[in-house]
C-alpha positions in Angstrom: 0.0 0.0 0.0 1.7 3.1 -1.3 0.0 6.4 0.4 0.9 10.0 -1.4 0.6 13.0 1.2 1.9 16.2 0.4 3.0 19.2 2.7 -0.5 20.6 3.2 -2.0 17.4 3.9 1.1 16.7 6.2 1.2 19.8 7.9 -3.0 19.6 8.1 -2.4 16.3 9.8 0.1 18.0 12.5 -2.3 20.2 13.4 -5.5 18.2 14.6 -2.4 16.3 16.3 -3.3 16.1 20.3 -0.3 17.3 22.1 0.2 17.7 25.6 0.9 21.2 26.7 2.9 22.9 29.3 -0.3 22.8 31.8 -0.7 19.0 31.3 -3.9 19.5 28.4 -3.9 17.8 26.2 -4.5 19.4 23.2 -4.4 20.4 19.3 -3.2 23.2 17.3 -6.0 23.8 15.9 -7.6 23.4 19.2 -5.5 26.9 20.1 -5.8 28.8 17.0 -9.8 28.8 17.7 -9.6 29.2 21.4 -7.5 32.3 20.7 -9.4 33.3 18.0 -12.6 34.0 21.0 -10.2 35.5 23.3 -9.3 32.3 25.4 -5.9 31.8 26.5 -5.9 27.6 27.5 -3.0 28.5 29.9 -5.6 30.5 32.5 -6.6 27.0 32.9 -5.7 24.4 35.0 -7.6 21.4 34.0 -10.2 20.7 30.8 -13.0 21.1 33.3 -12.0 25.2 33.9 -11.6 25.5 30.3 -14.5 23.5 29.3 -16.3 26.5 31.3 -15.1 29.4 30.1 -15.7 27.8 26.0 -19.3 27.2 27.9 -19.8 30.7 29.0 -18.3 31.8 25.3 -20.6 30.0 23.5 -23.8 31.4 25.8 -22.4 34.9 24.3 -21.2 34.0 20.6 -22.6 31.2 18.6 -19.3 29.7 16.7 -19.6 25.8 15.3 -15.8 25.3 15.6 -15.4 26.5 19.1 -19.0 24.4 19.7 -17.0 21.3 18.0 -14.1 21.7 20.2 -16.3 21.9 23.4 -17.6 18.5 22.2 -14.6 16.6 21.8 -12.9 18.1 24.7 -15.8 17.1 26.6 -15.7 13.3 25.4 -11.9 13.5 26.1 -12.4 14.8 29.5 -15.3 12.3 30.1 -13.3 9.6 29.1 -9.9 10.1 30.7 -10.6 11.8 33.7 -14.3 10.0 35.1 -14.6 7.4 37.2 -16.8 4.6 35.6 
C-alpha cells in the first residue's frame, strides 16, 4: 500500500495532532488557534473542566460551530480520561 501525502496534507495532519501542553492538556493546534481566535488563552486554565467552562460561557455569548465542535470533543476526552466509571 503506497500512500501520497503532500506538505498541506502533512502539515493539516500536525495540526488536529493532540499534544500535551505545558499545563498537562492535552491538546491540538488547531484546538489553540480557535480558542484564541474568541479570546481564550488555554494556559488561564488548570484542567479541561475550567476550560470546558469558560468555552461554555463563550458559547452562551457567541454562537461559533468550531469552538462548539471543540467543546464536544474536549468534553468526550475529559469524560473519558478523567471520570470514574
Amino acid at each position: 500500500m503506497n500512500i501520497n501525502l503532500n506538505d498541506d496534507e502533512i502539515m493539516g495532519n500536525e495540526k488536529t495532532f493532540l499534544k500535551r501542553r505545558s499545563n498537562g492538556m492535552m491538546l491540538s493546534d488547531n484546538d489553540i488557534e480557535v480558542l484564541k481566535n474568541n479570546g481564550i488563552n488555554y494556559l488561564d486554565y488548570h484542567n479541561l473542566s475550567e476550560l470546558l467552562f469558560k468555552i461554555t460561557e463563550v458559547l452562551e455569548e457567541n454562537d461559533n460551530e468550531l469552538l462548539e465542535e471543540i467543546s464536544i470533543k474536549l468534553g468526550e476526552y475529559n469524560y473519558y480520561n478523567y471520570t470514574n466509571k
